[in-house]
C-alpha positions as CSV (number, residue, x, y, z in Angstrom):
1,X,55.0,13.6,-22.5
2,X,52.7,12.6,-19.6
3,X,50.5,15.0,-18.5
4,X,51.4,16.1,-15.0
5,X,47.8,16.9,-12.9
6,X,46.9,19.3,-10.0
7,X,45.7,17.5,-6.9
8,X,41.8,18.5,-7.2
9,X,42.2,17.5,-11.1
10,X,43.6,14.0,-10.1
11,X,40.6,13.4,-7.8
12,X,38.3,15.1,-10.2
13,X,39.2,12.7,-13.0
14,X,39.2,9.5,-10.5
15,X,35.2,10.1,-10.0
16,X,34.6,11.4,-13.2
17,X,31.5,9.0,-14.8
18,X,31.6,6.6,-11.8
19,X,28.1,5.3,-11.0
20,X,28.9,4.1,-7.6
21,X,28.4,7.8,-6.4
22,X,24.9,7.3,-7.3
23,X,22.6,8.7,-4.5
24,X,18.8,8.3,-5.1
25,X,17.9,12.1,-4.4
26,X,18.6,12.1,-7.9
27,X,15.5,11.1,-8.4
28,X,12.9,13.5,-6.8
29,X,15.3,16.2,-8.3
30,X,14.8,15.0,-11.9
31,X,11.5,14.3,-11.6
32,X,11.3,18.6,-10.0
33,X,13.2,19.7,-13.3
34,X,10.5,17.4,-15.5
35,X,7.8,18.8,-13.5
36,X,9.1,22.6,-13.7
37,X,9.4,22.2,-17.9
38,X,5.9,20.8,-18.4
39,X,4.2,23.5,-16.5
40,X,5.6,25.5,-19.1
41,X,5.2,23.4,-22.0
42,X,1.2,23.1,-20.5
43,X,0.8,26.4,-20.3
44,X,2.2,27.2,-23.7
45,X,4.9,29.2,-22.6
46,X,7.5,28.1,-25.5
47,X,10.1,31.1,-25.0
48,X,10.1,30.1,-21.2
49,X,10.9,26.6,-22.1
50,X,13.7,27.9,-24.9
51,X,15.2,30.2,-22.2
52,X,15.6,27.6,-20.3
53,X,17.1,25.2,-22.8
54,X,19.3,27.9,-23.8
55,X,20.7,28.7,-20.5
56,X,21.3,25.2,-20.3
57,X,23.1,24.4,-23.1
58,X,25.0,27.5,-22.4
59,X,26.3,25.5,-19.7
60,X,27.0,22.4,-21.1
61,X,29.1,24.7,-23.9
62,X,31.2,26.4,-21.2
63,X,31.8,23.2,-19.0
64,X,33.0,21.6,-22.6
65,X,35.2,24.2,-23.0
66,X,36.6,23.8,-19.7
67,X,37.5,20.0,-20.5
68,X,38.9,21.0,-23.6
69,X,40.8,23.2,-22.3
70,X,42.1,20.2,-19.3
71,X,42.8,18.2,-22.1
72,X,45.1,20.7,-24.2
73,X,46.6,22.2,-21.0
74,X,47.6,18.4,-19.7
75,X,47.7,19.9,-16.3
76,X,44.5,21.6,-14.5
77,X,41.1,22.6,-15.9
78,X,40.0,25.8,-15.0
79,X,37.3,24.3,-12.4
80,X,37.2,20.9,-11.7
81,X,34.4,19.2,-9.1
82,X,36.8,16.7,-7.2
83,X,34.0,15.1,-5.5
84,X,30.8,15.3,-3.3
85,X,28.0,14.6,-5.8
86,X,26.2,11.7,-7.2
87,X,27.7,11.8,-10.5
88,X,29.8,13.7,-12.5
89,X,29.7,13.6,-16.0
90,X,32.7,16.4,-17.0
91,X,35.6,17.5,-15.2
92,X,33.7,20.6,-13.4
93,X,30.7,19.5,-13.8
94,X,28.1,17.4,-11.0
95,X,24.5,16.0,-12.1
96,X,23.3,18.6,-9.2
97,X,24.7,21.8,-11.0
98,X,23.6,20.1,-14.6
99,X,20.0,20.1,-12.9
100,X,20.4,23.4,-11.0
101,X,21.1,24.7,-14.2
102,X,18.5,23.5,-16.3
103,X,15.8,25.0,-14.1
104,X,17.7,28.5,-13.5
105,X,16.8,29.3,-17.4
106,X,13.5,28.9,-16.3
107,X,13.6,30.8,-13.2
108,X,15.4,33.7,-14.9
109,X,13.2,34.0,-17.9
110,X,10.0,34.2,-15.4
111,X,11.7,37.0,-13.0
112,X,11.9,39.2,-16.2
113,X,9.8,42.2,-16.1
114,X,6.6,41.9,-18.9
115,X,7.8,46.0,-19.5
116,X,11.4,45.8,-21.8
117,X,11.9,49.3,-21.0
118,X,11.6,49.6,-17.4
119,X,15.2,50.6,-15.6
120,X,16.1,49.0,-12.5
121,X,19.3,50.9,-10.7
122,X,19.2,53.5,-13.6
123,X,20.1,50.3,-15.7
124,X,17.9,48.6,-18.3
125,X,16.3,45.5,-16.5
126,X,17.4,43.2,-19.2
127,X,21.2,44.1,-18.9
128,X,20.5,44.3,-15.5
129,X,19.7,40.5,-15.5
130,X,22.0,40.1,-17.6
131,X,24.8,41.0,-15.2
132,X,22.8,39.6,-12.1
133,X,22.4,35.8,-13.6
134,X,25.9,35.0,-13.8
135,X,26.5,36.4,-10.5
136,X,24.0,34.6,-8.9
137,X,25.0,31.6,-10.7
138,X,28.7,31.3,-9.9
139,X,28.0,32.4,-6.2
140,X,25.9,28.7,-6.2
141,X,29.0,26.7,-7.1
């Protein structure tokens, strides 16, 4: 059985690791993630730079899922990223979220308050960042 794609899916696929897309912003926005994780690394700040690792791997394990589960559904991913970007390497996935991404960690390990018990809305600030992060996050997609 042939697997029968959605419209956005198609297109996403047809792009999908082409490097004529290539656009040479690319390249001031690598060198601003490099730049951003060896402040960090300078300044010592080694749970800064894991945060931010984390956060990024995070995101490179849910946008795996999300091929996995366009391969095993043989019909639509659950996001795809038809087009619009200088490269995309998975299915819902652009080169500018993958770099978006690996400096959020950064950013939201930094905007953490130094006290752990401090409340923000009656709600402790880490769950509070917690629930914020993701929000902020999806609303940049």
């Amino acid at each position: 059985m042939y697997p029968v794609y959605t419209e956005a899916t198609g297109q996403a696929l047809s792009n999908l690791r082409n490097p004529h897309h290539f656009v040479w912003y690319l390249i001031p926005l690598l060198a601003f993630v490099i730049y951003v994780y060896f402040v960090e690394i300078e300044r010592k700040n080694w749970d800064i730079v894991l945060a931010g690792l984390a956060f990024y791997g995070l995101e490179w394990f849910l946008e795996i899922m999300n091929a996995l589960w366009l391969h095993f559904s043989r019909h639509s991913a659950v996001w795809t990223t038809p087009n619009h970007s200088a490269y995309i390497p998975l299915i819902g996935l652009t080169i500018e979220i993958s770099m978006m991404f690996a400096v959020a960690g950064v950013v939201f390990a930094k905007i953490l308050p130094e006290d752990k018990k401090m409340k923000i809305l009656g709600i402790p600030n880490r769950w509070f960042f917690v629930r914020l992060t993701p929000c902020s996050a999806s609303l940049s997609r």
